[in-house]
N, C-alpha and C positions, 0 to 999 in steps of 0.2 A: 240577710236583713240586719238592721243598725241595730245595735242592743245597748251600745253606753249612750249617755245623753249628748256625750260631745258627737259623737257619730250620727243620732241623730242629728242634733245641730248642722252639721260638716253637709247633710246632705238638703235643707232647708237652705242654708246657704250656697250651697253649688245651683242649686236652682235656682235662686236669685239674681246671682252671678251671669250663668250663661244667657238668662234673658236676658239681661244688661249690656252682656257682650254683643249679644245677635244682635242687638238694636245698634251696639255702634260700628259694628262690621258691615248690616247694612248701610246705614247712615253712610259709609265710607265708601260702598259699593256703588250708592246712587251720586253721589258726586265723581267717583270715575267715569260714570256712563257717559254724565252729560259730556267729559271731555270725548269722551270713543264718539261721541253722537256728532257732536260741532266737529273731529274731525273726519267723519265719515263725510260729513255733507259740505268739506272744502271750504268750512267757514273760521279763517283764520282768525277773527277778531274774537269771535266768542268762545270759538278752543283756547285762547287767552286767557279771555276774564275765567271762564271753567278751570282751567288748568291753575289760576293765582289762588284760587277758591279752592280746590282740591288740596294746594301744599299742606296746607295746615290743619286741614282734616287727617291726612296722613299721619302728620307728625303729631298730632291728637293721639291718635291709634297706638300708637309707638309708646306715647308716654303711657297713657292707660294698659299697657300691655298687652292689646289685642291684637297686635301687629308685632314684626319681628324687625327692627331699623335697617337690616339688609334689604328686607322685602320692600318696606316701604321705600326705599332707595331705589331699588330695580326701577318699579312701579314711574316714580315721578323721572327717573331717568329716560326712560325707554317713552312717555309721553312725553316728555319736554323737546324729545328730538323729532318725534313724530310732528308735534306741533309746529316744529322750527321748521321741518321741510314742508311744511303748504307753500 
């Protein structure tokens, strides 16, 4: 249990934090789908616009430090090519 006031503090704020996080990890989660979604269903057009829409959610991730700029790189790499072969 915390016993100095910054430890309390430390742990008020980590909970604040990883709510904040979850929200934009999700957030970031649900803009991949829709690209997994369009191209599951051979719809090159809208795996597009998903996929221009996804970049910069990414690189959102990255800046705010919920993401790792490798990861984020795999990520829009490995859908950009999926994308390009419909």
């Amino acid at each position: 249990m915390a016993n100095t006031p910054q430890a309390k503090k430390r742990i008020r704020r980590n909970a604040n934090r990883a709510e904040i996080n979850g929200a934009r990890m999700s957030r970031i989660r649900n803009f991949l789908k829709k690209v997994e979604v369009a191209i599951e269903g051979g719809d090159k057009d809208t795996a597009q616009t998903a996929l221009k829409s996804a970049q910069p959610e990414l690189a959102r991730g990255v800046a705010r430090g919920v993401l790792h700029k490798n990861t984020a790189a795999r990520k829009m790499s490995r859908l950009t090519k999926r994308v390009a072969s419909l």
